[in-house]
mmCIF entry with sequence, helices, sheets and N, C-alpha, C, O atoms, coordinates in Angstrom:
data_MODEL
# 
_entry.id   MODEL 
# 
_entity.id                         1 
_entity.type                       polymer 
_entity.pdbx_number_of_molecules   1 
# 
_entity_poly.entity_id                      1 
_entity_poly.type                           'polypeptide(L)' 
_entity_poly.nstd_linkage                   no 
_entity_poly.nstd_monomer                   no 
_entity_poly.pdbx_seq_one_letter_code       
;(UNK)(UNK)(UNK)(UNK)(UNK)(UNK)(UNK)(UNK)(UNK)(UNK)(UNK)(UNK)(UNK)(UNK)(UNK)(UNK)
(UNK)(UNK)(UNK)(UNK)(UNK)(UNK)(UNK)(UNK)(UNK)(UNK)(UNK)(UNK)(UNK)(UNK)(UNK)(UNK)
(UNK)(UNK)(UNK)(UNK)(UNK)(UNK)(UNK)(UNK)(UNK)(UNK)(UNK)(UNK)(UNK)(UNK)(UNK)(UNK)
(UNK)(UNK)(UNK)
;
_entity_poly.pdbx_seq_one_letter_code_can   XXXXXXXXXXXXXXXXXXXXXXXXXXXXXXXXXXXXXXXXXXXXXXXXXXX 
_entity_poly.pdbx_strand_id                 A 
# 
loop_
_entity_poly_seq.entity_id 
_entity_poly_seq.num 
_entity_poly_seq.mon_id 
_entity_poly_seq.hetero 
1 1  UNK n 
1 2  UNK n 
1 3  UNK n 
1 4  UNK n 
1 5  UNK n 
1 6  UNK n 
1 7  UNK n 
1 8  UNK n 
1 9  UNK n 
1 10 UNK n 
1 11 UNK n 
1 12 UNK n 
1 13 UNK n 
1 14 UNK n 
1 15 UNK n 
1 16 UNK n 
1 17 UNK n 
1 18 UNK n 
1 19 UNK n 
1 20 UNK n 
1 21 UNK n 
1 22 UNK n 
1 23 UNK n 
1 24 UNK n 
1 25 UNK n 
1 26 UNK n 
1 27 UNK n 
1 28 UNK n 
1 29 UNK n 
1 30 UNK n 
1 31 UNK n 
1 32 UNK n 
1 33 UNK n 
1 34 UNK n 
1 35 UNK n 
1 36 UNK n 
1 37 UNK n 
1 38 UNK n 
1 39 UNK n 
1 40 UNK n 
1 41 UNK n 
1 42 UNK n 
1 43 UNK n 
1 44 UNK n 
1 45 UNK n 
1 46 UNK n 
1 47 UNK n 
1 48 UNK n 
1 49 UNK n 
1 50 UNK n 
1 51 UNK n 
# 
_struct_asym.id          A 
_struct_asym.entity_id   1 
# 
loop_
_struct_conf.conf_type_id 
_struct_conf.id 
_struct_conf.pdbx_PDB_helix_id 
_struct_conf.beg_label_comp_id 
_struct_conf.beg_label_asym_id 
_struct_conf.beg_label_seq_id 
_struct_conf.pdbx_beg_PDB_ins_code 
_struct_conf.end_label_comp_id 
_struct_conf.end_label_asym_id 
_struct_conf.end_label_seq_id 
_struct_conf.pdbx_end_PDB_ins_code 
_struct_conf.beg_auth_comp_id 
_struct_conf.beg_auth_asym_id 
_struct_conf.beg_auth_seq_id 
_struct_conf.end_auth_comp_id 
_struct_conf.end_auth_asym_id 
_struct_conf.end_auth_seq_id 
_struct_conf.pdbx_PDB_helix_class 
_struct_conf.details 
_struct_conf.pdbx_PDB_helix_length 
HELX_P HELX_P1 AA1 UNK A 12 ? UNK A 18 ? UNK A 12 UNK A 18 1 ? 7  
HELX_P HELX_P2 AA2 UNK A 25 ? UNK A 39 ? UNK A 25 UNK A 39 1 ? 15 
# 
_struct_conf_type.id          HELX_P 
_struct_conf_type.criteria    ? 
_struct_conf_type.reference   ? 
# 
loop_
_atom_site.group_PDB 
_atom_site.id 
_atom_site.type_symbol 
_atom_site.label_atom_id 
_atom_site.label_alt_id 
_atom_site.label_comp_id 
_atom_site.label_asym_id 
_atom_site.label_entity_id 
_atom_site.label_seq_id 
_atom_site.pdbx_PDB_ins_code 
_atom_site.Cartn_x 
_atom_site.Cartn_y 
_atom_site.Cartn_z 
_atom_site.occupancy 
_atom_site.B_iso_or_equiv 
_atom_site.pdbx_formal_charge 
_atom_site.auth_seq_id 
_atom_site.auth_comp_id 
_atom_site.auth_asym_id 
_atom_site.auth_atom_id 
_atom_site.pdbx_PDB_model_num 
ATOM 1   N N  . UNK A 1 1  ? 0.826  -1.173  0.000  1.00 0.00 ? 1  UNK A N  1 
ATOM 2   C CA . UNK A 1 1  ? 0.000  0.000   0.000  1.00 0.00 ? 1  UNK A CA 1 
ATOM 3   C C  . UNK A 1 1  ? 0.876  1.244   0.000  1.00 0.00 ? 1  UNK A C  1 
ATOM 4   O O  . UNK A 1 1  ? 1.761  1.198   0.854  1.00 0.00 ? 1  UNK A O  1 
ATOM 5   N N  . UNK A 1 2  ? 0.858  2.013   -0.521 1.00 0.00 ? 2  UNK A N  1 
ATOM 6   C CA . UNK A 1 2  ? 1.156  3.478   -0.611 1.00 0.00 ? 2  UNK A CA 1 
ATOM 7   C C  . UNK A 1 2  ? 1.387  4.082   0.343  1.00 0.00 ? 2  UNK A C  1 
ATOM 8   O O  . UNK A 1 2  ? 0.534  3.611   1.095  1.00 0.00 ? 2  UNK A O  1 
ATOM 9   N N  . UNK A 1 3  ? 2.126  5.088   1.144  1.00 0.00 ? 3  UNK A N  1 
ATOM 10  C CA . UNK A 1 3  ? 2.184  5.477   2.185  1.00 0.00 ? 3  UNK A CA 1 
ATOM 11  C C  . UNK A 1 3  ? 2.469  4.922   3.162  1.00 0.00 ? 3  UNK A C  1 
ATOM 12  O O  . UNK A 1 3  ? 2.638  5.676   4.120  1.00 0.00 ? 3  UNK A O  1 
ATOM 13  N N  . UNK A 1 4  ? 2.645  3.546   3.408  1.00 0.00 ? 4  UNK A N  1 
ATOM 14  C CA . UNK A 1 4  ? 2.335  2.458   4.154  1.00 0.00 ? 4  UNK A CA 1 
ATOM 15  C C  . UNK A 1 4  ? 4.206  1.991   4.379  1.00 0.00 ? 4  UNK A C  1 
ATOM 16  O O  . UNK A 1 4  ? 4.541  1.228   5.286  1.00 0.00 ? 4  UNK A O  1 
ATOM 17  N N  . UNK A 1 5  ? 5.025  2.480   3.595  1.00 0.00 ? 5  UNK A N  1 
ATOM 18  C CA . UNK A 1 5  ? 6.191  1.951   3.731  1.00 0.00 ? 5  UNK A CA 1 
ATOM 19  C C  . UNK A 1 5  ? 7.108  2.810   4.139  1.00 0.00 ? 5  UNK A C  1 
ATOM 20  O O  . UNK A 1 5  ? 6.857  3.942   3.726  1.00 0.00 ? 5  UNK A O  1 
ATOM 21  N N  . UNK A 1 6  ? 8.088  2.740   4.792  1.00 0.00 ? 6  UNK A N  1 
ATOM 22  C CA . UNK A 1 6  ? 9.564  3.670   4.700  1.00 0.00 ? 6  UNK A CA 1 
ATOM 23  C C  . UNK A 1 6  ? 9.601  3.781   6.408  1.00 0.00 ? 6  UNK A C  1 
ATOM 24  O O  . UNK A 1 6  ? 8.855  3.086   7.098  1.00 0.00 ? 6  UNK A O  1 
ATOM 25  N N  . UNK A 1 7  ? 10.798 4.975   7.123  1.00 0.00 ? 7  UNK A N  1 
ATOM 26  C CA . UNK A 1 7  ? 11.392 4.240   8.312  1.00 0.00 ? 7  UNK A CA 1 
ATOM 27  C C  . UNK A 1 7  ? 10.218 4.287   9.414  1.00 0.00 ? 7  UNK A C  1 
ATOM 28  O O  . UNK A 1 7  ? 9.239  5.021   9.283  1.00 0.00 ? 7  UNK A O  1 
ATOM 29  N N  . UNK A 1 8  ? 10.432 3.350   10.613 1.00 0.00 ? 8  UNK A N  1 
ATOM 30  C CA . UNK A 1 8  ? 9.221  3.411   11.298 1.00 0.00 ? 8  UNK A CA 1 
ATOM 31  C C  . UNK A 1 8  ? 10.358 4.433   12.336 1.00 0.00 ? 8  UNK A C  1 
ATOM 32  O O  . UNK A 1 8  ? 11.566 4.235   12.470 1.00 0.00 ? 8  UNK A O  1 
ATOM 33  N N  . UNK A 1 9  ? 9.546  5.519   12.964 1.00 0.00 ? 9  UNK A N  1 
ATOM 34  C CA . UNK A 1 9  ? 9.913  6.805   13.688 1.00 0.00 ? 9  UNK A CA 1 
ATOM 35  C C  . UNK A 1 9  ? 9.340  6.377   14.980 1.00 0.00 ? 9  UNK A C  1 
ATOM 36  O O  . UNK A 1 9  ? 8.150  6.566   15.234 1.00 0.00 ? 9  UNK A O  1 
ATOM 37  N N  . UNK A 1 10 ? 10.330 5.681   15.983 1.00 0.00 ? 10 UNK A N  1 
ATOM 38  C CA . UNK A 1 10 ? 10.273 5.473   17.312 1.00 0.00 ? 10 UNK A CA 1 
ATOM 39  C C  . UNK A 1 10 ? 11.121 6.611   18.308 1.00 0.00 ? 10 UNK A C  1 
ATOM 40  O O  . UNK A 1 10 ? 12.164 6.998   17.781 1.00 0.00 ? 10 UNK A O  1 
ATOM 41  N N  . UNK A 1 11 ? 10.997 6.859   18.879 1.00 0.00 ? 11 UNK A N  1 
ATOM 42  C CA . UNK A 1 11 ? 11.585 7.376   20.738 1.00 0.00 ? 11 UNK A CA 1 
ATOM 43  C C  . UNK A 1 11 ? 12.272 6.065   21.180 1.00 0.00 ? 11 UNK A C  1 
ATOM 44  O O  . UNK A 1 11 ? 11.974 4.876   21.066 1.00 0.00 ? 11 UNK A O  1 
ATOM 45  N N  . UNK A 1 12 ? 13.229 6.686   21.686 1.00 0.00 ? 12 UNK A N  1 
ATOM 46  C CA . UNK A 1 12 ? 13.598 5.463   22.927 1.00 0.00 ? 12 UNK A CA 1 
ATOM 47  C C  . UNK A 1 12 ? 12.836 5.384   23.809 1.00 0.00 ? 12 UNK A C  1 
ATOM 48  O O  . UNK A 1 12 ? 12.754 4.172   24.006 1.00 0.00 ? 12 UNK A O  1 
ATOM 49  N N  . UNK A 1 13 ? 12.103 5.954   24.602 1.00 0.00 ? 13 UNK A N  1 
ATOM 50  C CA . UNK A 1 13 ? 11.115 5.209   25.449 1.00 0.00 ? 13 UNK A CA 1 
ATOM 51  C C  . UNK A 1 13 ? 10.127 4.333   24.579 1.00 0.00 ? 13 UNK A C  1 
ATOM 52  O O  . UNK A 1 13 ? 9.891  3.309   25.221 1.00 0.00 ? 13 UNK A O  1 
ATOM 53  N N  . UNK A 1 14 ? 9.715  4.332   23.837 1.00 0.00 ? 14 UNK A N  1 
ATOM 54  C CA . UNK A 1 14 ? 8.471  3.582   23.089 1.00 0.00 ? 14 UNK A CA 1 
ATOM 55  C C  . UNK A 1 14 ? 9.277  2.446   22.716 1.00 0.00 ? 14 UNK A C  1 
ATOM 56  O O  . UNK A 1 14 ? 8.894  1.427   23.291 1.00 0.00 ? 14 UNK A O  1 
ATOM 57  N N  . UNK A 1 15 ? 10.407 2.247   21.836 1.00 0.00 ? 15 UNK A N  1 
ATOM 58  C CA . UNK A 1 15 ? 11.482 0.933   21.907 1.00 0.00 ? 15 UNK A CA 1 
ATOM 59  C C  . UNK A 1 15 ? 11.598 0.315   23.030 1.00 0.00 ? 15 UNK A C  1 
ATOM 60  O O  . UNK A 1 15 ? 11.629 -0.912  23.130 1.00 0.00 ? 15 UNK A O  1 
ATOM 61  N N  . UNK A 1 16 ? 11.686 1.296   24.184 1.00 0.00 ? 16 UNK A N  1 
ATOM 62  C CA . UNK A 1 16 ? 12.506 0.201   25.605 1.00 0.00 ? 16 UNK A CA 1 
ATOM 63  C C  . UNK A 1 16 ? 11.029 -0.246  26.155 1.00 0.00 ? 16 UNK A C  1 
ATOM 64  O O  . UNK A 1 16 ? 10.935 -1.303  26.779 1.00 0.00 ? 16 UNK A O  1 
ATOM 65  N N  . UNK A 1 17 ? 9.861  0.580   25.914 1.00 0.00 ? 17 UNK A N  1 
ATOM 66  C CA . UNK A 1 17 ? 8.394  0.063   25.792 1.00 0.00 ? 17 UNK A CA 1 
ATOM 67  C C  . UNK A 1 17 ? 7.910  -1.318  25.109 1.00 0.00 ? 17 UNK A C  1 
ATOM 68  O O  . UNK A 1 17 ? 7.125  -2.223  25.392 1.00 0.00 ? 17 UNK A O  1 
ATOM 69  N N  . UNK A 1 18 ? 8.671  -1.044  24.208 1.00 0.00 ? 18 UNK A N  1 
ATOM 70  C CA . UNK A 1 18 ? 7.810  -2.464  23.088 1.00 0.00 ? 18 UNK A CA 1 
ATOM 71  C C  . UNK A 1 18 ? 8.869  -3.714  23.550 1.00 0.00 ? 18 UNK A C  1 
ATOM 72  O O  . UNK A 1 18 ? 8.691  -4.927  23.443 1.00 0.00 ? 18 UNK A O  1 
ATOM 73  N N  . UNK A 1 19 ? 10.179 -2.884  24.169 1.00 0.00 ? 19 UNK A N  1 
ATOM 74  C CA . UNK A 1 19 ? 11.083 -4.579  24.124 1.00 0.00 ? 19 UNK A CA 1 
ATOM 75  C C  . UNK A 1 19 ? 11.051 -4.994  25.672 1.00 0.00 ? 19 UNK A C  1 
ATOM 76  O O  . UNK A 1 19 ? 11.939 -5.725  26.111 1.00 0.00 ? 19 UNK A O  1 
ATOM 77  N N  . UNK A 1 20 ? 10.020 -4.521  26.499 1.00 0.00 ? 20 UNK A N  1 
ATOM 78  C CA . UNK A 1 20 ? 10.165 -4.506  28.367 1.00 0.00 ? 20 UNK A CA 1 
ATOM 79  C C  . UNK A 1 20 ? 10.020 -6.084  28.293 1.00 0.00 ? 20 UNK A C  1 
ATOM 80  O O  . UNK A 1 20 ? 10.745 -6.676  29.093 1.00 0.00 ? 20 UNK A O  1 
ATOM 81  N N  . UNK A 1 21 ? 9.318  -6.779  27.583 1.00 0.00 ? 21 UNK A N  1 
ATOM 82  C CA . UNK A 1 21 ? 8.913  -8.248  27.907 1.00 0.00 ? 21 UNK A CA 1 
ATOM 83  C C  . UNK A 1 21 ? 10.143 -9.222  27.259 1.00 0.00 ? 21 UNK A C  1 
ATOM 84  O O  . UNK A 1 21 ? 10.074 -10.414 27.561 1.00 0.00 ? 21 UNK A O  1 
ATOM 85  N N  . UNK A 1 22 ? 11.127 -8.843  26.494 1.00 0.00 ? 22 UNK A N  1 
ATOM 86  C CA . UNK A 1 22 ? 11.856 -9.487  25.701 1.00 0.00 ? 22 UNK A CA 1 
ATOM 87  C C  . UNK A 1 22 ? 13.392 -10.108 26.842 1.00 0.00 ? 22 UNK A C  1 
ATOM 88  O O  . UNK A 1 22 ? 13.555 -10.317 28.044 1.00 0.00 ? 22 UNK A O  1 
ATOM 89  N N  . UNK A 1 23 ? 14.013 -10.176 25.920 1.00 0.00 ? 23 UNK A N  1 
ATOM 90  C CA . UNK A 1 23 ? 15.663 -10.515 26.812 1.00 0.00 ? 23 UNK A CA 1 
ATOM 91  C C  . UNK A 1 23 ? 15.978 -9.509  27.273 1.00 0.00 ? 23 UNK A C  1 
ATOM 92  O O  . UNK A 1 23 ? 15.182 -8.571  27.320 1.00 0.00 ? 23 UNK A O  1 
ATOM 93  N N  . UNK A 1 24 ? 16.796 -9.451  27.580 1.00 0.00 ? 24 UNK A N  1 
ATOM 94  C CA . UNK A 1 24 ? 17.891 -8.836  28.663 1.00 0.00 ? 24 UNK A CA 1 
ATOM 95  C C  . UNK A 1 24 ? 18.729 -8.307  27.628 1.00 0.00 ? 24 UNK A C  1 
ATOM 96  O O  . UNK A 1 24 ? 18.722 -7.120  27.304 1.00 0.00 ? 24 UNK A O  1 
ATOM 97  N N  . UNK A 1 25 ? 19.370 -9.092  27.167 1.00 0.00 ? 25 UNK A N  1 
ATOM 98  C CA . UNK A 1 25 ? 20.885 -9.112  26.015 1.00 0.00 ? 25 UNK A CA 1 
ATOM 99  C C  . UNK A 1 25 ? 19.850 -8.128  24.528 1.00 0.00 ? 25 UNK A C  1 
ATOM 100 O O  . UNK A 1 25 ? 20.229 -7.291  23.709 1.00 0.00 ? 25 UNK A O  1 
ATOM 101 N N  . UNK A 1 26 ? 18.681 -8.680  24.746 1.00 0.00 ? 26 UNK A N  1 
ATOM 102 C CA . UNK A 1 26 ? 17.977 -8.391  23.598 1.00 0.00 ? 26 UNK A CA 1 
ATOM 103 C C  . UNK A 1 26 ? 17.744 -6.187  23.395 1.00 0.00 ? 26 UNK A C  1 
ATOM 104 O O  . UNK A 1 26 ? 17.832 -5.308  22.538 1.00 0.00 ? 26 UNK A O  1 
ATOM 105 N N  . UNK A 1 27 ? 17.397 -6.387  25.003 1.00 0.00 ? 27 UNK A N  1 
ATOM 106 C CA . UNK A 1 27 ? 16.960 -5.318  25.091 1.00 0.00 ? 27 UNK A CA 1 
ATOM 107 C C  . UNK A 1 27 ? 18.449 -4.167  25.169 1.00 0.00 ? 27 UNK A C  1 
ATOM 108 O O  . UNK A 1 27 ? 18.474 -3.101  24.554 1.00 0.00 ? 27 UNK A O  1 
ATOM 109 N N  . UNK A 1 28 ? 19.464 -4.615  25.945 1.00 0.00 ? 28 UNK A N  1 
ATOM 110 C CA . UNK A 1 28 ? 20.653 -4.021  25.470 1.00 0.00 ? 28 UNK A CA 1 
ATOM 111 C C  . UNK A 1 28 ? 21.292 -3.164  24.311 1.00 0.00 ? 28 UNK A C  1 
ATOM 112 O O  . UNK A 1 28 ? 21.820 -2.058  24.190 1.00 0.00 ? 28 UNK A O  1 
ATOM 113 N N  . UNK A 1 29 ? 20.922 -4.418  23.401 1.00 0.00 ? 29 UNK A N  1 
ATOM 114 C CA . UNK A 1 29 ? 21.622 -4.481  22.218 1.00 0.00 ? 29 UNK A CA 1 
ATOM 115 C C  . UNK A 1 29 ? 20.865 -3.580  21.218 1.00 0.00 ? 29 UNK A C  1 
ATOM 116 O O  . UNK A 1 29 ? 21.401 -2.970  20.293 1.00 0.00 ? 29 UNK A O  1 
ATOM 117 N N  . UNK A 1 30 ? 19.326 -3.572  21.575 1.00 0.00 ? 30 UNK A N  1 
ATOM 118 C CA . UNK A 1 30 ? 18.422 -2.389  20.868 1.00 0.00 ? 30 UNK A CA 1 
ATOM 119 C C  . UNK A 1 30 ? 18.471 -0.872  21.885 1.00 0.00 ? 30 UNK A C  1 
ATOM 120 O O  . UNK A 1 30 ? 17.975 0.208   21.565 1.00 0.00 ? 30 UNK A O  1 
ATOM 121 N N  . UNK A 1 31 ? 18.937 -1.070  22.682 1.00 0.00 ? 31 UNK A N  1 
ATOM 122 C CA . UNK A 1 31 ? 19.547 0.407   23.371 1.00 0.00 ? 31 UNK A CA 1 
ATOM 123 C C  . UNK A 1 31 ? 20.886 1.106   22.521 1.00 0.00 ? 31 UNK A C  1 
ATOM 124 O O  . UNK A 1 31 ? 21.124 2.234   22.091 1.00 0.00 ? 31 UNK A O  1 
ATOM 125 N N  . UNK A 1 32 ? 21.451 0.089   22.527 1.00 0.00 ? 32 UNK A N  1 
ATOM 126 C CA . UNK A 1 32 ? 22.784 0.596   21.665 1.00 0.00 ? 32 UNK A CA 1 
ATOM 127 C C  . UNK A 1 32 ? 22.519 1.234   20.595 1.00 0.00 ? 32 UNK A C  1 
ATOM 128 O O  . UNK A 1 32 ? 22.741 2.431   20.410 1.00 0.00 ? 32 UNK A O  1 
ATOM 129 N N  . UNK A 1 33 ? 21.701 -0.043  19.320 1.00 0.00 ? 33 UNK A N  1 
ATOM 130 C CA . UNK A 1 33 ? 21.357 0.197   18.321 1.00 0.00 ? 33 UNK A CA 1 
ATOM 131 C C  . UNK A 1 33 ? 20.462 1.606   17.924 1.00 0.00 ? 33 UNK A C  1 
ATOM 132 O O  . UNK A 1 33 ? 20.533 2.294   16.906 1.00 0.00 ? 33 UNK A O  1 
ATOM 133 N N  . UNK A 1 34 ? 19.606 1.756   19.113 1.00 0.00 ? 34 UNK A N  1 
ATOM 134 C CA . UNK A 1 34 ? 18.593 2.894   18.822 1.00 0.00 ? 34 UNK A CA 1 
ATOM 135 C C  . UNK A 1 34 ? 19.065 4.215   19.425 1.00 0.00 ? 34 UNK A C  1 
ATOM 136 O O  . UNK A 1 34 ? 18.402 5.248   19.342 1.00 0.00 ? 34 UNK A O  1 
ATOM 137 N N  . UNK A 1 35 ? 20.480 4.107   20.157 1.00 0.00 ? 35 UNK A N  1 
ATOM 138 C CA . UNK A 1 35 ? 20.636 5.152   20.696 1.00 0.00 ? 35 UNK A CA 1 
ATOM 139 C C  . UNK A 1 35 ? 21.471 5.966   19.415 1.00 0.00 ? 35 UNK A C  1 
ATOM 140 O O  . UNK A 1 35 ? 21.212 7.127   19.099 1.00 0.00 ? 35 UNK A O  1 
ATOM 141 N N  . UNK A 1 36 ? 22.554 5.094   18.727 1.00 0.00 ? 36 UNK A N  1 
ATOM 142 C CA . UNK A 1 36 ? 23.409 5.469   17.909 1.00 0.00 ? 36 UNK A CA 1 
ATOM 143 C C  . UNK A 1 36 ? 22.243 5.814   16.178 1.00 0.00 ? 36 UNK A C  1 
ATOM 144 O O  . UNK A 1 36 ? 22.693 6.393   15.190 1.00 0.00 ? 36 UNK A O  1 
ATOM 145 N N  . UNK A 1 37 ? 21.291 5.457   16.252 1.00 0.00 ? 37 UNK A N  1 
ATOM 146 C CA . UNK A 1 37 ? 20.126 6.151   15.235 1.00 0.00 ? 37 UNK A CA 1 
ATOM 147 C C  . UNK A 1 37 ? 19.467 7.368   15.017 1.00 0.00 ? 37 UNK A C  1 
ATOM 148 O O  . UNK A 1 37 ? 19.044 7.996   14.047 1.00 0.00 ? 37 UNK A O  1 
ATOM 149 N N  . UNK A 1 38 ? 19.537 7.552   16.757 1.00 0.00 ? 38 UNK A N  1 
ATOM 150 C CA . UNK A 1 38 ? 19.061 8.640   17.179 1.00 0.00 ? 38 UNK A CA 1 
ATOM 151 C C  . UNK A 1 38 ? 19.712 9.753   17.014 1.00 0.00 ? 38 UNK A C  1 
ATOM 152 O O  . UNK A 1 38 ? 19.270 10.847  16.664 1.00 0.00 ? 38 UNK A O  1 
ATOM 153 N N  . UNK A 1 39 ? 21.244 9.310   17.390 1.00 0.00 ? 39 UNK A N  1 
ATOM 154 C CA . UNK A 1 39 ? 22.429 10.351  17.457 1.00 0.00 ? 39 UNK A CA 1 
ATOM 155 C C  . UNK A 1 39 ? 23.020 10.732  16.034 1.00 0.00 ? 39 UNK A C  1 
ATOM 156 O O  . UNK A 1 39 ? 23.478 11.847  15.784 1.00 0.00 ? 39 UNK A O  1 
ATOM 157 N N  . UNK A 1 40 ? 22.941 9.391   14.877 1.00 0.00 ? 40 UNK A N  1 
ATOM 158 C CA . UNK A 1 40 ? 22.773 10.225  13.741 1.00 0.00 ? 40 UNK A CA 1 
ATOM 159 C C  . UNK A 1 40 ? 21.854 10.563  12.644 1.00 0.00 ? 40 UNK A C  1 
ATOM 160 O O  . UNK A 1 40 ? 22.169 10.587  11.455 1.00 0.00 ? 40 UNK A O  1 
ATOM 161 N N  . UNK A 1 41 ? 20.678 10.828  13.139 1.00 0.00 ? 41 UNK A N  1 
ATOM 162 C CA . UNK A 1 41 ? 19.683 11.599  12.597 1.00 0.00 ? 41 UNK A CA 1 
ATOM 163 C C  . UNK A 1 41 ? 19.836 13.163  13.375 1.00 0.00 ? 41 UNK A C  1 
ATOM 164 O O  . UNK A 1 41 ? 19.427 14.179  12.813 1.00 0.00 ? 41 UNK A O  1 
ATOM 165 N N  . UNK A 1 42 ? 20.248 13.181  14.247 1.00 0.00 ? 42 UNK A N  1 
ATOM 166 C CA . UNK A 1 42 ? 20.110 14.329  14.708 1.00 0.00 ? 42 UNK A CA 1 
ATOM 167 C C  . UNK A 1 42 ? 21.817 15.262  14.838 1.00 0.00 ? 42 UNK A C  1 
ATOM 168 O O  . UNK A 1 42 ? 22.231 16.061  15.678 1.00 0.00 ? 42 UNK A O  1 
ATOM 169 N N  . UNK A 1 43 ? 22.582 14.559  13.309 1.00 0.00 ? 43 UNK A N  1 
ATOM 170 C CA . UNK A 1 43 ? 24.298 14.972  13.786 1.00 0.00 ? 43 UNK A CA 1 
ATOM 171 C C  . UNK A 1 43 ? 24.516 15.331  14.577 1.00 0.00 ? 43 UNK A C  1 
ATOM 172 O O  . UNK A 1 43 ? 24.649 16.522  14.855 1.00 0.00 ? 43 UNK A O  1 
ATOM 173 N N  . UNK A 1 44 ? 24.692 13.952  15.569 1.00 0.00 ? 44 UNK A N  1 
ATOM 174 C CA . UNK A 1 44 ? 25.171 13.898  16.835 1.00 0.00 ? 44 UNK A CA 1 
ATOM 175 C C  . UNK A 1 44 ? 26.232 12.857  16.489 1.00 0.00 ? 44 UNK A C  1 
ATOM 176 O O  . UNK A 1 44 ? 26.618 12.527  17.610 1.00 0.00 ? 44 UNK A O  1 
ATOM 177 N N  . UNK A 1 45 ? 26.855 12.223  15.709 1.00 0.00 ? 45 UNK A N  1 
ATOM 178 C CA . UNK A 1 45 ? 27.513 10.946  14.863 1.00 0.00 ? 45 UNK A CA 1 
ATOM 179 C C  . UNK A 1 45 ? 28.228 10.952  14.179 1.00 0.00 ? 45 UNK A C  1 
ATOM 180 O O  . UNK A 1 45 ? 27.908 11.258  13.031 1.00 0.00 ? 45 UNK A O  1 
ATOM 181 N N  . UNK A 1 46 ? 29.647 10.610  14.491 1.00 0.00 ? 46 UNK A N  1 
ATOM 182 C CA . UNK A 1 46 ? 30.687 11.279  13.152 1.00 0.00 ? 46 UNK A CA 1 
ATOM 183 C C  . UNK A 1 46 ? 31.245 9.959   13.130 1.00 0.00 ? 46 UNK A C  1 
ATOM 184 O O  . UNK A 1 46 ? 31.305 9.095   14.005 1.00 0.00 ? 46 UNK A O  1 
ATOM 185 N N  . UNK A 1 47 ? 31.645 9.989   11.932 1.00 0.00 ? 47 UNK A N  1 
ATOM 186 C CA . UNK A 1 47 ? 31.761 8.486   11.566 1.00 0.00 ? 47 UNK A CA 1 
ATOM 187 C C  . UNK A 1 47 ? 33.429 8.943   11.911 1.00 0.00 ? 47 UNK A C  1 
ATOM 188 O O  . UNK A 1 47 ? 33.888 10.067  12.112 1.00 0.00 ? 47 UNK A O  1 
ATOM 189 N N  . UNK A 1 48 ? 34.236 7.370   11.887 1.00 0.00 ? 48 UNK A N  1 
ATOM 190 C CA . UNK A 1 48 ? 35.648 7.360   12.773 1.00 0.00 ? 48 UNK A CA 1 
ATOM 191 C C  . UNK A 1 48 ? 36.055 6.901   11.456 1.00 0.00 ? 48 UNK A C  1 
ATOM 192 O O  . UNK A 1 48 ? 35.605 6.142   10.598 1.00 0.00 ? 48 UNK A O  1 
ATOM 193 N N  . UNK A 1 49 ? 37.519 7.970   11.685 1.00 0.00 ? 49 UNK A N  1 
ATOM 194 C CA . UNK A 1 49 ? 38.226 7.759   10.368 1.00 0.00 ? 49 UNK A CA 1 
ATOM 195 C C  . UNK A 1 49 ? 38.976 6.118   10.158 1.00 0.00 ? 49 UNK A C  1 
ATOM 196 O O  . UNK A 1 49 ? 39.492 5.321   10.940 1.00 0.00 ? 49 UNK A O  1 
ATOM 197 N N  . UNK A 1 50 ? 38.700 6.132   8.600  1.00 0.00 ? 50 UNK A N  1 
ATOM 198 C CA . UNK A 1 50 ? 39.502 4.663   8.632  1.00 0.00 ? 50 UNK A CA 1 
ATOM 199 C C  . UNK A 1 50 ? 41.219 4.818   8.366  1.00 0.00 ? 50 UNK A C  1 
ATOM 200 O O  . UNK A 1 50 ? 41.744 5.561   7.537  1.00 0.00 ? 50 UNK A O  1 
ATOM 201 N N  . UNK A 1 51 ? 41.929 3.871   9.344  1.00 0.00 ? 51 UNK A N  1 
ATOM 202 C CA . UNK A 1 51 ? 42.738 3.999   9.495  1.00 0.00 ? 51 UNK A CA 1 
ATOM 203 C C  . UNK A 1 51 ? 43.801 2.990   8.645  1.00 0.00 ? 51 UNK A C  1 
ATOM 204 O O  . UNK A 1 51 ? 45.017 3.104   8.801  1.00 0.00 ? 51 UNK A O  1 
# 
């Protein structure tokens, strides 16, 4: 459907919301993941030079 596709726009509270019932390791690892999403949508994120 139309309109229906492209990124889904979460908060970290609503993530650490939807994953409260999940793992431990699980829920971690989507802290990391969603924190560093957050930080570069909002250039907060500089990518590290390759060395």
């Amino acid at each position: 459907m139309p309109g229906n596709y492209g990124p889904i726009d979460l908060t970290l509270d609503e993530a650490r919301a939807a994953l409260a019932n999940g793992l431990t390791i699980q829920f971690d690892i989507a802290d990391i993941l969603l924190t560093a999403k957050l930080k570069a949508e909002y250039g907060e994120l500089t990518p590290a030079p390759i060395v």
